[in-house]
N, CA, C, O and CB atoms as a CASP TS submission, in Angstrom:
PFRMAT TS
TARGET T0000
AUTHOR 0000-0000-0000
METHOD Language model
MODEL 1
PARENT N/A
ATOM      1  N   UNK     1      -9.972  10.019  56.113  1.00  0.00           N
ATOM      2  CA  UNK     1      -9.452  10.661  54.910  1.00  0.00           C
ATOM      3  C   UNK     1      -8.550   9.710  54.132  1.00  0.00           C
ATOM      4  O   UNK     1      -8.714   9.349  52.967  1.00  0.00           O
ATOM      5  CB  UNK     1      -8.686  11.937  55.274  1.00  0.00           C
ATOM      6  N   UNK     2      -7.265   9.256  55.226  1.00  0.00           N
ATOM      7  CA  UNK     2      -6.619   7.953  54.237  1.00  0.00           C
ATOM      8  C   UNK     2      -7.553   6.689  53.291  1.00  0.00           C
ATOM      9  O   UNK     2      -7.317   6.279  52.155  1.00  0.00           O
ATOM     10  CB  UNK     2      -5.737   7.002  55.372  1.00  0.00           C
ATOM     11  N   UNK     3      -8.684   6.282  54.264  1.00  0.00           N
ATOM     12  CA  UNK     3      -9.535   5.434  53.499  1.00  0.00           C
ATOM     13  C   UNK     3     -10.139   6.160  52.233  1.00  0.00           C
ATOM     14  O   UNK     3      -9.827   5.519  51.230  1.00  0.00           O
ATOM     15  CB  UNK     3     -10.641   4.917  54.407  1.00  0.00           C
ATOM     16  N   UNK     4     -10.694   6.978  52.011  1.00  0.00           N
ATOM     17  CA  UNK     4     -11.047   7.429  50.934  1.00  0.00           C
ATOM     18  C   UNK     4      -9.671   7.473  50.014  1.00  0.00           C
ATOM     19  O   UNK     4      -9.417   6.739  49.059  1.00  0.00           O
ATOM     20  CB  UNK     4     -11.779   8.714  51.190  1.00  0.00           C
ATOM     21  N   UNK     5      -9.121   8.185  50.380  1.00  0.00           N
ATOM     22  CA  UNK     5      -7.515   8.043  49.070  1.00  0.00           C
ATOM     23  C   UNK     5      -7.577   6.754  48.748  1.00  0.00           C
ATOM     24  O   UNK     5      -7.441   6.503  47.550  1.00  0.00           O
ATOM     25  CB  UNK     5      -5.612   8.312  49.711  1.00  0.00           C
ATOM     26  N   UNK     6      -7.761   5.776  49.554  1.00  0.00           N
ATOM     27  CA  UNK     6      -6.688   4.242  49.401  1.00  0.00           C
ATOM     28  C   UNK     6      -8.013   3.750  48.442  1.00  0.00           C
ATOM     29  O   UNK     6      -7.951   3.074  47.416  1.00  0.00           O
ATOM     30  CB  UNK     6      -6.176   2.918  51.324  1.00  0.00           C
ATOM     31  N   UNK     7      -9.357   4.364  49.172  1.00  0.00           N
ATOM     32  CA  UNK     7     -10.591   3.258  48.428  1.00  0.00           C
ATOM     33  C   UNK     7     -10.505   4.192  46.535  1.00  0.00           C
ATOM     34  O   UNK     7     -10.943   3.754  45.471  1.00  0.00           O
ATOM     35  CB  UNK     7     -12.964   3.522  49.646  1.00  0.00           C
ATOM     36  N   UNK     8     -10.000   5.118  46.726  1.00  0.00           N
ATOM     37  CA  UNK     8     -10.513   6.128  45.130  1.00  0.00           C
ATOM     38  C   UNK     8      -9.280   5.462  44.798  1.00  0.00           C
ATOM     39  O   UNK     8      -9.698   4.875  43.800  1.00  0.00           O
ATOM     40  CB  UNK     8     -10.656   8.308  44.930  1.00  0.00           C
ATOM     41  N   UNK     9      -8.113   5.124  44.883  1.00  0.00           N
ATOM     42  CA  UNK     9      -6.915   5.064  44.234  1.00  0.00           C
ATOM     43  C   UNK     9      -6.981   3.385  43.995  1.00  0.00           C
ATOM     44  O   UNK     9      -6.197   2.876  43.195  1.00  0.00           O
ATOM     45  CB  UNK     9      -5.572   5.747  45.168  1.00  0.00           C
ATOM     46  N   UNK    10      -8.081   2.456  44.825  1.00  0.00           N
ATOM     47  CA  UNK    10      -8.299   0.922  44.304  1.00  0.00           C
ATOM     48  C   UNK    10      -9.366   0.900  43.409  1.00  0.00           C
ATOM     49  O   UNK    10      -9.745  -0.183  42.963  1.00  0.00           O
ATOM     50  CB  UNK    10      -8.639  -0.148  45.442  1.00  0.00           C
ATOM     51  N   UNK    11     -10.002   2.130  43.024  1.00  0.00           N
ATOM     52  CA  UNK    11     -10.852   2.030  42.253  1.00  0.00           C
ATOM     53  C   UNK    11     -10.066   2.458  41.036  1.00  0.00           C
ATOM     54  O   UNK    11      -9.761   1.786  40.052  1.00  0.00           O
ATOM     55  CB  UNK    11     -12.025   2.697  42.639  1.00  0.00           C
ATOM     56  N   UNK    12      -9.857   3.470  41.259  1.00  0.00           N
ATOM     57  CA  UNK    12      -8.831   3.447  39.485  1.00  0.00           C
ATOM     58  C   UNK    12      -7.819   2.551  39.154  1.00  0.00           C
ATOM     59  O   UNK    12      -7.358   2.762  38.032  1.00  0.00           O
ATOM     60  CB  UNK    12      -7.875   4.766  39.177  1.00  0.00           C
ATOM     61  N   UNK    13      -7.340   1.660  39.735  1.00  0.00           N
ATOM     62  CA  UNK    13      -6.492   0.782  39.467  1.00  0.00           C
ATOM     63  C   UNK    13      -7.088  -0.791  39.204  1.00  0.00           C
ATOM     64  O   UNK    13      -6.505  -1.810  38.833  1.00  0.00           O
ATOM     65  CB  UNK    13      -5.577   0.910  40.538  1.00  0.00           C
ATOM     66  N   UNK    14      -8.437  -0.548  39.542  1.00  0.00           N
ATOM     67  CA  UNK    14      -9.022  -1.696  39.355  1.00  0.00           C
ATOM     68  C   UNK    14      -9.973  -1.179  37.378  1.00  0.00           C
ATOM     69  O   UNK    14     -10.331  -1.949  36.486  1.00  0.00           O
ATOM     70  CB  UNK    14     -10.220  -2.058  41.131  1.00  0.00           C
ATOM     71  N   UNK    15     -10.022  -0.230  37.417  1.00  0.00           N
ATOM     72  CA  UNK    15     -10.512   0.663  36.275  1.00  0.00           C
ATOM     73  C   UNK    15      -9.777   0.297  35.172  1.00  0.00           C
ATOM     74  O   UNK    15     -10.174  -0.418  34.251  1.00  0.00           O
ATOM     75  CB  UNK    15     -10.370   2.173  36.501  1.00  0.00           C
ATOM     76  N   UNK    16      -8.045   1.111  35.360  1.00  0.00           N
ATOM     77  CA  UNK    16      -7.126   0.958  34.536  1.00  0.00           C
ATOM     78  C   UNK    16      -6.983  -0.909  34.148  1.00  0.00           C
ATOM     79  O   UNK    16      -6.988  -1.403  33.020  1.00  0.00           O
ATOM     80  CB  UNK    16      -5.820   1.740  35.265  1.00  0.00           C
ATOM     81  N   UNK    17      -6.887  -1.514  35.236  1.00  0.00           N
ATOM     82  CA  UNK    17      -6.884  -3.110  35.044  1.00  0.00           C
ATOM     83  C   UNK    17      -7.944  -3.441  33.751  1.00  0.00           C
ATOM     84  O   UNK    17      -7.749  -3.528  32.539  1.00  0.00           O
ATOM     85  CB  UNK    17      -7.475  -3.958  36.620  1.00  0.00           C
ATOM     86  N   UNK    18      -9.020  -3.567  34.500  1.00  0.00           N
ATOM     87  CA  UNK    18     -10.068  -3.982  33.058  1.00  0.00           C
ATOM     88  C   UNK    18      -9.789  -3.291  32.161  1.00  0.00           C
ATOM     89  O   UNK    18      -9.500  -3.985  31.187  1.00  0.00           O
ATOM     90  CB  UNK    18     -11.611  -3.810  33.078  1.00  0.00           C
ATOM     91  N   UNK    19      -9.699  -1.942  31.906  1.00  0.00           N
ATOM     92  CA  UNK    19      -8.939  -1.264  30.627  1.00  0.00           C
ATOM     93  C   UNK    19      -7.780  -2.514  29.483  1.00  0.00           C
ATOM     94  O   UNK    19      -7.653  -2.914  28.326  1.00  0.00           O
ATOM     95  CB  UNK    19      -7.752   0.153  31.531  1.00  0.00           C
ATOM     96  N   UNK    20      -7.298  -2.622  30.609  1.00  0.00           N
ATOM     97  CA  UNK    20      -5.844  -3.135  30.220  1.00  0.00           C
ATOM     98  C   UNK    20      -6.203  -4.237  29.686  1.00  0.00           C
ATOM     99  O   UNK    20      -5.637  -4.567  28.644  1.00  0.00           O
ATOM    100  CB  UNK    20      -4.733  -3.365  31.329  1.00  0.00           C
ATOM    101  N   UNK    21      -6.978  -4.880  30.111  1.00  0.00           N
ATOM    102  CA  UNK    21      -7.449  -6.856  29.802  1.00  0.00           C
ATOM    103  C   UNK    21      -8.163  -6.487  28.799  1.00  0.00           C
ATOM    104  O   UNK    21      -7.949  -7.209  27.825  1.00  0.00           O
ATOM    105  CB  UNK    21      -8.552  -8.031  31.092  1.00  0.00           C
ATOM    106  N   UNK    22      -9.309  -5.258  28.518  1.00  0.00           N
ATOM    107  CA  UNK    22     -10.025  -5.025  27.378  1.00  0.00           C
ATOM    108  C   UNK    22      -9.228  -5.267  26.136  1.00  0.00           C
ATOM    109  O   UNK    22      -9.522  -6.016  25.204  1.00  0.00           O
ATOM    110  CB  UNK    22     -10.534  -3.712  27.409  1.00  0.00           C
ATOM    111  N   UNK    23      -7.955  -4.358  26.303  1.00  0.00           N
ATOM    112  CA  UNK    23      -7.232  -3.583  25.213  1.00  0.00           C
ATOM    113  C   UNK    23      -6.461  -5.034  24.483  1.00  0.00           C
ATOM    114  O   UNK    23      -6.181  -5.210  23.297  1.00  0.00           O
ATOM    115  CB  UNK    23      -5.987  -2.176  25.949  1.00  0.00           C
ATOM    116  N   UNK    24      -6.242  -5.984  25.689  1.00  0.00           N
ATOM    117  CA  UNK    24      -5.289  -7.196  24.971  1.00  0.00           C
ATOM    118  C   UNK    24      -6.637  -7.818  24.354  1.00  0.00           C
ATOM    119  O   UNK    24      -6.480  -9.038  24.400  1.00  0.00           O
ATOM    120  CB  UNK    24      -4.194  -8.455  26.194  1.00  0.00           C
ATOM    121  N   UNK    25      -7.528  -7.607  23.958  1.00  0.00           N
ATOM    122  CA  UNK    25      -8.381  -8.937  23.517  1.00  0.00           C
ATOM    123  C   UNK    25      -8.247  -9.234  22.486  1.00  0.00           C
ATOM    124  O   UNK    25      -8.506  -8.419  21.600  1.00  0.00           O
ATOM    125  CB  UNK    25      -9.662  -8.984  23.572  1.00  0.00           C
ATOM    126  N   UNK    26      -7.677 -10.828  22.097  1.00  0.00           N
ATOM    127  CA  UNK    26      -7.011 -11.319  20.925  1.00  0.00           C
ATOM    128  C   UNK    26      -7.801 -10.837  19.806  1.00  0.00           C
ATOM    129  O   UNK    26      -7.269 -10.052  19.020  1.00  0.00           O
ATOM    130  CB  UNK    26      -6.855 -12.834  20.904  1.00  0.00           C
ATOM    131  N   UNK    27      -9.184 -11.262  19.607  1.00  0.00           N
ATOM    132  CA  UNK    27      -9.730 -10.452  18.395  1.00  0.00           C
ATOM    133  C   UNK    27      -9.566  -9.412  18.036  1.00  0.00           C
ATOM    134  O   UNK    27      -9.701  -9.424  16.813  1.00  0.00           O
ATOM    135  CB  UNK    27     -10.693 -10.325  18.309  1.00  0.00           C
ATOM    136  N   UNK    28      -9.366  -8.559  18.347  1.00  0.00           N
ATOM    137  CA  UNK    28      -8.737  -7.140  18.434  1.00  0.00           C
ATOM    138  C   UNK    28      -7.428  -7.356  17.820  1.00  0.00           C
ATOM    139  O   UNK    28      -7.237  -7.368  16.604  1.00  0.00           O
ATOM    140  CB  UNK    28      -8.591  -6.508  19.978  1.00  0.00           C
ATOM    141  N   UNK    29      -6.687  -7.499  18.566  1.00  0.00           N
ATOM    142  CA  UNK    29      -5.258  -7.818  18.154  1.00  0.00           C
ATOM    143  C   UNK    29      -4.982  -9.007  16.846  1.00  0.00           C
ATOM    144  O   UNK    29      -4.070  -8.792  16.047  1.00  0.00           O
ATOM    145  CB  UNK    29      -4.553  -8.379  19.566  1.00  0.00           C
ATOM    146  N   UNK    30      -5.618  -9.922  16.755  1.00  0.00           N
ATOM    147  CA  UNK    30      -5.738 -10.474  15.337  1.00  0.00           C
ATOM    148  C   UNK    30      -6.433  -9.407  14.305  1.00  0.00           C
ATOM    149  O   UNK    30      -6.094  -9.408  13.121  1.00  0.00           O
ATOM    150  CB  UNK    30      -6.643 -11.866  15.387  1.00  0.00           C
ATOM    151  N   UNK    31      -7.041  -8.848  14.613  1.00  0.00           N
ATOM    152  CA  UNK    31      -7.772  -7.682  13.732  1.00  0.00           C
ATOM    153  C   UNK    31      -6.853  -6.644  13.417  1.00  0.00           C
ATOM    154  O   UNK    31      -6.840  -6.238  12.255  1.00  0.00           O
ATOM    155  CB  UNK    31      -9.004  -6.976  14.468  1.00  0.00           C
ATOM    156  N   UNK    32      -6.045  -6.122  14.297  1.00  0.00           N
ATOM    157  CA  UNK    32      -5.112  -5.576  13.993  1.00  0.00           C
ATOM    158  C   UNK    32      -3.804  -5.108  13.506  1.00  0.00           C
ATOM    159  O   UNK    32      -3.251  -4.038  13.254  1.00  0.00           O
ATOM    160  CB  UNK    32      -5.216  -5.551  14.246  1.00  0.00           C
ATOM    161  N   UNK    33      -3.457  -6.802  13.473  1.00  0.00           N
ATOM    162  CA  UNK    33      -2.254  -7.629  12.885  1.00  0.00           C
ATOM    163  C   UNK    33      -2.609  -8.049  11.173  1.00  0.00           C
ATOM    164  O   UNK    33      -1.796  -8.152  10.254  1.00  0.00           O
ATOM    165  CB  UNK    33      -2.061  -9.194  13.943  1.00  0.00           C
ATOM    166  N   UNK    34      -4.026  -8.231  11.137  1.00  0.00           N
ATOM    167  CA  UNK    34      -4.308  -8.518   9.826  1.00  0.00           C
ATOM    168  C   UNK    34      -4.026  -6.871   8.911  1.00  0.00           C
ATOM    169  O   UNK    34      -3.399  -6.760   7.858  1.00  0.00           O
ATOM    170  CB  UNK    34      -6.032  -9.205   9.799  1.00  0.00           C
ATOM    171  N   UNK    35      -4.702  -5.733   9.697  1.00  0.00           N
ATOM    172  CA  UNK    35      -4.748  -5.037   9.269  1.00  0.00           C
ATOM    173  C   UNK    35      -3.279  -4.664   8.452  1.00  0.00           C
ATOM    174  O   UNK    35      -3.115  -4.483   7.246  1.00  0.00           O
ATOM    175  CB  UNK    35      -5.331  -4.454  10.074  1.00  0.00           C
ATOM    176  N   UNK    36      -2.264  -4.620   9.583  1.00  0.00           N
ATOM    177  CA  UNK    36      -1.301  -4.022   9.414  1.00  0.00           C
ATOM    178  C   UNK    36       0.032  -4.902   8.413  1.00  0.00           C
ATOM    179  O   UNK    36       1.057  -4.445   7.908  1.00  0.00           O
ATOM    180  CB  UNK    36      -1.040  -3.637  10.819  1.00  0.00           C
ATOM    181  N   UNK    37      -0.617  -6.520   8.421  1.00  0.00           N
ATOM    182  CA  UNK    37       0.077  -6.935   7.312  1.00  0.00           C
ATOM    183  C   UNK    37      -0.570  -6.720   5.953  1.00  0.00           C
ATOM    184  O   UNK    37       0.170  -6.437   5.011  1.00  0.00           O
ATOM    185  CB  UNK    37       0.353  -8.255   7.486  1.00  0.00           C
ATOM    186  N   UNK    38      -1.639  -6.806   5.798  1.00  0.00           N
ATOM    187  CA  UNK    38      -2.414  -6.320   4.375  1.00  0.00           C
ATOM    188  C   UNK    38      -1.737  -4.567   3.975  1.00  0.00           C
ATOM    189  O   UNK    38      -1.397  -4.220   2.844  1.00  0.00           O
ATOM    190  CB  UNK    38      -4.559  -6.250   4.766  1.00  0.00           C
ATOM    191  N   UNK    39      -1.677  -3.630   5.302  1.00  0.00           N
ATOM    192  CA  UNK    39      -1.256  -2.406   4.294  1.00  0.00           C
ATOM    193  C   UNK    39       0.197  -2.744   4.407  1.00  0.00           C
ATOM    194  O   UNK    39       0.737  -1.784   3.855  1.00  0.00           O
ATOM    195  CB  UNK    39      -1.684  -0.646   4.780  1.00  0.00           C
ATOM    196  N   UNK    40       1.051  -3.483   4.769  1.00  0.00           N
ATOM    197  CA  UNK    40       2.403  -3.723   4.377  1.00  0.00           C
ATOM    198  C   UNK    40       1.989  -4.483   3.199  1.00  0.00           C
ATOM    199  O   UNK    40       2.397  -3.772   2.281  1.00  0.00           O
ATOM    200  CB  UNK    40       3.403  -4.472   5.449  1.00  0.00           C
ATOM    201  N   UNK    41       1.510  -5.346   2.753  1.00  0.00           N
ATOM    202  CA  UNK    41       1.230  -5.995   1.296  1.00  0.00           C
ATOM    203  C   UNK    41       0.960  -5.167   0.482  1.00  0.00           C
ATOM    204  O   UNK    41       1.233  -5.456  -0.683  1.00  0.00           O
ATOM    205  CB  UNK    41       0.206  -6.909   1.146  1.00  0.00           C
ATOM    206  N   UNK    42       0.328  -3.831   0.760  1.00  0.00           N
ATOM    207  CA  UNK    42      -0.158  -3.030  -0.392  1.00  0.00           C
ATOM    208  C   UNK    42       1.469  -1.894  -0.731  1.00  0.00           C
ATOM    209  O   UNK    42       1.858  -1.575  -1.854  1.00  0.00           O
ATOM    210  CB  UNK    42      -1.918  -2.002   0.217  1.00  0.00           C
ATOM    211  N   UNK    43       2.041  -1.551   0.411  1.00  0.00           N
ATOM    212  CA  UNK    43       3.170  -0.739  -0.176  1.00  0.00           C
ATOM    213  C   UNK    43       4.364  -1.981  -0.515  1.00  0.00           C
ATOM    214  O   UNK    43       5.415  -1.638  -1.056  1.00  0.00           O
ATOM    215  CB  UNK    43       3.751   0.580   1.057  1.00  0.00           C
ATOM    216  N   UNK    44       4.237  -2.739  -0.328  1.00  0.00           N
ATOM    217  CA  UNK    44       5.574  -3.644  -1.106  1.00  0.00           C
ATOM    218  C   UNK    44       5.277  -3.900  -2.455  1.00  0.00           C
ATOM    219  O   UNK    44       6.102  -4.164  -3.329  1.00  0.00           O
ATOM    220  CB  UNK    44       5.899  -5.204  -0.463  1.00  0.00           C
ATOM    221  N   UNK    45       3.828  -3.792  -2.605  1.00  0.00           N
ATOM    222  CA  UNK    45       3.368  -4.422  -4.214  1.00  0.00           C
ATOM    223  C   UNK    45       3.825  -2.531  -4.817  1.00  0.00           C
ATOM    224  O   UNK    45       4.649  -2.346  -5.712  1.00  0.00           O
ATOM    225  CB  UNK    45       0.865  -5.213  -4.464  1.00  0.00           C
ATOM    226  N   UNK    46       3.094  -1.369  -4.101  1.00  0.00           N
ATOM    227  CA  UNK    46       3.617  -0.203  -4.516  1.00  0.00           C
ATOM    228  C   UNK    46       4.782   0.031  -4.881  1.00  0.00           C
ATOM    229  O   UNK    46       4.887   0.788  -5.847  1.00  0.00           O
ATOM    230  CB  UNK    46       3.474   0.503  -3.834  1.00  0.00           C
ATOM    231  N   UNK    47       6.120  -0.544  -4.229  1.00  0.00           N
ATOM    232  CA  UNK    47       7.358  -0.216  -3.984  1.00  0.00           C
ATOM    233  C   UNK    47       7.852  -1.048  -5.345  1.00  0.00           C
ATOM    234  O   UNK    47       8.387  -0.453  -6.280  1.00  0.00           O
ATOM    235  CB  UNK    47       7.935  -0.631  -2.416  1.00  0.00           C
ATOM    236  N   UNK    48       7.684  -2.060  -5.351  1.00  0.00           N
ATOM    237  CA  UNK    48       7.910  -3.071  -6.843  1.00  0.00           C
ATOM    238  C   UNK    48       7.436  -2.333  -7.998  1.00  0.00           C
ATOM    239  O   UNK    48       8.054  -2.257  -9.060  1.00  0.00           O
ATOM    240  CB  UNK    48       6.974  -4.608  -6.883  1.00  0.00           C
ATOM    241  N   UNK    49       6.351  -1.811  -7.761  1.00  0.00           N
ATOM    242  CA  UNK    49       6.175  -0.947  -9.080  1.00  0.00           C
ATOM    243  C   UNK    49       6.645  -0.022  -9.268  1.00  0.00           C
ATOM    244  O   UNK    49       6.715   0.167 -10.483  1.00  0.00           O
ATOM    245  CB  UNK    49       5.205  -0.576  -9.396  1.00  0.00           C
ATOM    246  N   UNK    50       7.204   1.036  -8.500  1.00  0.00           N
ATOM    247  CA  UNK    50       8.153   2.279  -9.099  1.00  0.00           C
ATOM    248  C   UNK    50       9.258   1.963  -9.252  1.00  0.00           C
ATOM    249  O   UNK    50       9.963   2.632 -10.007  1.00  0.00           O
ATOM    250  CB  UNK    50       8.316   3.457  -8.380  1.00  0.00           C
ATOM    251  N   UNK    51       9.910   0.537  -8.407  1.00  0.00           N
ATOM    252  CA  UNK    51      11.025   0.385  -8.683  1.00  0.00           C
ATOM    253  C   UNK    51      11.020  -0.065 -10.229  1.00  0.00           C
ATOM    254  O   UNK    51      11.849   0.446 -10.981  1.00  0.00           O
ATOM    255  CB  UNK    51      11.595  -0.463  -7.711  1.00  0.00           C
ATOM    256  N   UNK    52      10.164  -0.948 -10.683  1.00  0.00           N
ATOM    257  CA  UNK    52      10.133  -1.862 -11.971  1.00  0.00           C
ATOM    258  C   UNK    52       9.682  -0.284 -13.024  1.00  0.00           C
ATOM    259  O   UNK    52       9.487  -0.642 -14.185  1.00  0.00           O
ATOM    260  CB  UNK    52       8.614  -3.554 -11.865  1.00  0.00           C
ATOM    261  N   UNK    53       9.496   1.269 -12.847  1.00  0.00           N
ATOM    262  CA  UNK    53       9.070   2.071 -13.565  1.00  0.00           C
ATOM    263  C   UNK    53      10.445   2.379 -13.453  1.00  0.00           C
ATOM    264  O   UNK    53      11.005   1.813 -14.391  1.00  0.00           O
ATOM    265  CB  UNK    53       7.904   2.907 -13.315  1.00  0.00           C
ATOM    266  N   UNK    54      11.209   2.960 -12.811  1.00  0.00           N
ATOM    267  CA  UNK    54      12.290   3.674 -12.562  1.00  0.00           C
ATOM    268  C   UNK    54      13.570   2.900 -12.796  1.00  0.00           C
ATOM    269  O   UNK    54      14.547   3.469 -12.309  1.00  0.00           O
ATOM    270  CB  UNK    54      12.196   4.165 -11.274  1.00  0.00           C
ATOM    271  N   UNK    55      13.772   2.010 -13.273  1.00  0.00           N
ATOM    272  CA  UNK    55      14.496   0.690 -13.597  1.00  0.00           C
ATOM    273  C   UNK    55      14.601   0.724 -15.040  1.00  0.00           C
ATOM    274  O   UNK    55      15.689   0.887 -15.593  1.00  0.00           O
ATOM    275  CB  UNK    55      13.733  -0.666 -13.095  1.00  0.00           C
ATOM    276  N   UNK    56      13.419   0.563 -15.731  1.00  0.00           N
ATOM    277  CA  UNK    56      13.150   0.304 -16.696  1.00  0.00           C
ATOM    278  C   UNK    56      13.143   1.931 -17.846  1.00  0.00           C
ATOM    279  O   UNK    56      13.244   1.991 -19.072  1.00  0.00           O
ATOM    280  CB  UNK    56      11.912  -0.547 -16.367  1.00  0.00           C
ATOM    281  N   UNK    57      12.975   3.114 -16.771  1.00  0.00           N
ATOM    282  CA  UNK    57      13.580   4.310 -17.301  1.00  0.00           C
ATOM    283  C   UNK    57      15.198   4.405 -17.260  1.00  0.00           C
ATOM    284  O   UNK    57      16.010   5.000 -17.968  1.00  0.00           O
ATOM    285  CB  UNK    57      12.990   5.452 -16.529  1.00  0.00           C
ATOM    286  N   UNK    58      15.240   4.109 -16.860  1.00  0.00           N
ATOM    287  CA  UNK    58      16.858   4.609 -16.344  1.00  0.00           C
ATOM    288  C   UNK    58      17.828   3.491 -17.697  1.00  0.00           C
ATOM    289  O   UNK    58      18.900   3.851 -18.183  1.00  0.00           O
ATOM    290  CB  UNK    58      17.311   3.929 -13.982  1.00  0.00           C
ATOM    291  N   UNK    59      17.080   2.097 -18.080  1.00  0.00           N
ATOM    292  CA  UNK    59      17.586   1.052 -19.348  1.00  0.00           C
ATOM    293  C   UNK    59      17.396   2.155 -20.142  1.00  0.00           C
ATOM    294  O   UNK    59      18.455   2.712 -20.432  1.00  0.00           O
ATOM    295  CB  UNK    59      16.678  -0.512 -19.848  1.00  0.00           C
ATOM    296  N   UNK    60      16.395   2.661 -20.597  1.00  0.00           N
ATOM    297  CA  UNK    60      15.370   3.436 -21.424  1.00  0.00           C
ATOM    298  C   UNK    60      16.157   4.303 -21.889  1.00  0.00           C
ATOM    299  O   UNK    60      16.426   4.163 -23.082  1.00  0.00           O
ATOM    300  CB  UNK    60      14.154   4.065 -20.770  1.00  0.00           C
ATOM    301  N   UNK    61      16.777   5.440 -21.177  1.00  0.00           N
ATOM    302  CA  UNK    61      17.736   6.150 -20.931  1.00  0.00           C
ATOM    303  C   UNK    61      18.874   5.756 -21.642  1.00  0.00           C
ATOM    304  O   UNK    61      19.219   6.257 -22.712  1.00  0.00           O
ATOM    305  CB  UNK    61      17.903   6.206 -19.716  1.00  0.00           C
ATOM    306  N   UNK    62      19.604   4.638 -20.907  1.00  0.00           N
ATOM    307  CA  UNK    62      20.969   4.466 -21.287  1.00  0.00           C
ATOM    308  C   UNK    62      20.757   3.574 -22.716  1.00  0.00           C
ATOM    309  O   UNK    62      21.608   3.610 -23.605  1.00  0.00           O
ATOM    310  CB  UNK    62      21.913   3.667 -20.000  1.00  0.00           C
ATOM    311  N   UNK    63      19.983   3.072 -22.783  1.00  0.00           N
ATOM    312  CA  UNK    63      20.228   2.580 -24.441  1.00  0.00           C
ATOM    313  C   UNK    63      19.877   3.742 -25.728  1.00  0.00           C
ATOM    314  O   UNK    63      20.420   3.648 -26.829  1.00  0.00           O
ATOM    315  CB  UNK    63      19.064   1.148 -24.753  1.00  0.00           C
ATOM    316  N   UNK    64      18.622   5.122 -25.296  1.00  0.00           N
ATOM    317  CA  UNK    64      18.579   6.123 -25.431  1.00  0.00           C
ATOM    318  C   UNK    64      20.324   6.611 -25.984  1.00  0.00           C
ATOM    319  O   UNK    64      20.916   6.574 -27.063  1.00  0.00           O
ATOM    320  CB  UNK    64      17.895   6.579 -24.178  1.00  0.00           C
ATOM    321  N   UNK    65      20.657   7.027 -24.667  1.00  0.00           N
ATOM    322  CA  UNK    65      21.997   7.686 -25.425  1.00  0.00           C
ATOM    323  C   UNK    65      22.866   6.525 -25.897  1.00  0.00           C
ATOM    324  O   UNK    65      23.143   6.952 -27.017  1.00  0.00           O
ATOM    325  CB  UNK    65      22.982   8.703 -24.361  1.00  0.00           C
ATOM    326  N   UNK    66      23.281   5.735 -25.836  1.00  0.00           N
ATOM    327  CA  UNK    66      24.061   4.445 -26.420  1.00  0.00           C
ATOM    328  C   UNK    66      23.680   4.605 -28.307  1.00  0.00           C
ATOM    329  O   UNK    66      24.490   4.435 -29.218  1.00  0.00           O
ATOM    330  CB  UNK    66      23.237   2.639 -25.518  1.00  0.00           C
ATOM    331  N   UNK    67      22.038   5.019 -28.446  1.00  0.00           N
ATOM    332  CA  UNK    67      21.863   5.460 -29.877  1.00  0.00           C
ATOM    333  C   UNK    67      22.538   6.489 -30.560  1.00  0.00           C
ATOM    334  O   UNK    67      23.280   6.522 -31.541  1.00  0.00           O
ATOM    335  CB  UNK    67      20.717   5.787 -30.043  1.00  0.00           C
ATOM    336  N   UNK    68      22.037   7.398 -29.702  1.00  0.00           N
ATOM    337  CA  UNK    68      22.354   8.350 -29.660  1.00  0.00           C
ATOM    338  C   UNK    68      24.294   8.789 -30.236  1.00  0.00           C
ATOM    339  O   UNK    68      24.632   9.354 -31.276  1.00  0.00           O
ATOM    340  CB  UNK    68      21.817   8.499 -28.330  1.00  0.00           C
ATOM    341  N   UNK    69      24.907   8.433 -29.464  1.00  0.00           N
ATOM    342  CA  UNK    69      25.761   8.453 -29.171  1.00  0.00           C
ATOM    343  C   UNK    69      26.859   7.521 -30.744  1.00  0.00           C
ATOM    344  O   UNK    69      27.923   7.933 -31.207  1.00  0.00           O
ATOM    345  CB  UNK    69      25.512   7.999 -27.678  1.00  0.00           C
ATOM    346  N   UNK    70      26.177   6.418 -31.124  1.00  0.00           N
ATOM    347  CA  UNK    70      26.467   5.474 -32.098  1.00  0.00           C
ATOM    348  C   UNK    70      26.242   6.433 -33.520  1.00  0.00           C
ATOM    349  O   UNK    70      27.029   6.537 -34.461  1.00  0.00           O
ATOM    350  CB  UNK    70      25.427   4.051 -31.921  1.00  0.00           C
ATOM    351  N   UNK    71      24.801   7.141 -33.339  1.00  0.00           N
ATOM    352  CA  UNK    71      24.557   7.993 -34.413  1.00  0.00           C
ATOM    353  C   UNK    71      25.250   9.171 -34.597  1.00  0.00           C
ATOM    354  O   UNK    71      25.331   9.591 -35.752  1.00  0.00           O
ATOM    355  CB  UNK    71      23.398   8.300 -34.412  1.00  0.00           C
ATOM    356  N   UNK    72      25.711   9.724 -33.802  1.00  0.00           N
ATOM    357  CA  UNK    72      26.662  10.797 -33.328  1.00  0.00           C
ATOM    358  C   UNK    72      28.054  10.692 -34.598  1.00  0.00           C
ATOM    359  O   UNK    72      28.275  11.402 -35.579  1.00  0.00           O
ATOM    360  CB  UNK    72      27.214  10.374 -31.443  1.00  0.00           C
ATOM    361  N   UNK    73      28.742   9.577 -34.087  1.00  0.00           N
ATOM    362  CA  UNK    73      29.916   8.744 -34.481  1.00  0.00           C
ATOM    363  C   UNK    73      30.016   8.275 -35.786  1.00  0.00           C
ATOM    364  O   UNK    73      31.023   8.230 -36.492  1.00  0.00           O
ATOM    365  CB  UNK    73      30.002   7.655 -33.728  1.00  0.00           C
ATOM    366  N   UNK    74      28.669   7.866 -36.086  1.00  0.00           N
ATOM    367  CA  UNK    74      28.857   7.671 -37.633  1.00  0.00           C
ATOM    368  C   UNK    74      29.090   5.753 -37.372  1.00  0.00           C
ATOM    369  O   UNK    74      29.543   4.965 -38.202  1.00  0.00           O
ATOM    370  CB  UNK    74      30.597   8.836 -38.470  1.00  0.00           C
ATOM    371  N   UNK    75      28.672   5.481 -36.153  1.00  0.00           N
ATOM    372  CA  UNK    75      29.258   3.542 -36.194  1.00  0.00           C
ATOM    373  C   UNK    75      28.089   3.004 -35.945  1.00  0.00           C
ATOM    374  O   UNK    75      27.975   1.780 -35.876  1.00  0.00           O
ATOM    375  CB  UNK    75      30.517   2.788 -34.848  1.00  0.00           C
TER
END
């Protein structure tokens, strides 16, 4: 009975092993690294653009009332 435990429990550990060596395979992992810097390239180029929208509202804005404000006054 112990041999069977010890032989089923070297078989899944020999299972999980190749699993494990599968999972590191550099192509993979270069594949995956590419992936994940390209969608970081795509939200930083995203992030530059609302900032450069929301920036450029907010000037928009304050020179807005700065008119505003001049016309108000009569200066």
């Amino acid at each position: 009975m112990k041999a069977k435990i010890l032989s089923a429990a070297l078989v899944g550990l020999s299972f999980v092993a190749s699993t494990a060596h599968a999972a590191l395979d550099a192509a993979v992992v270069t594949s995956v690294k590419d992936g994940v810097i390209a969608d970081a390239g795509t939200a930083v180029t995203a992030g530059f653009g609302v900032m450069a929208v929301v920036l450029g509202a907010s000037v928009g804005m304050s020179l807005l009332g700065r008119f505003i404000s001049k016309g108000a006054n009569g200066g």
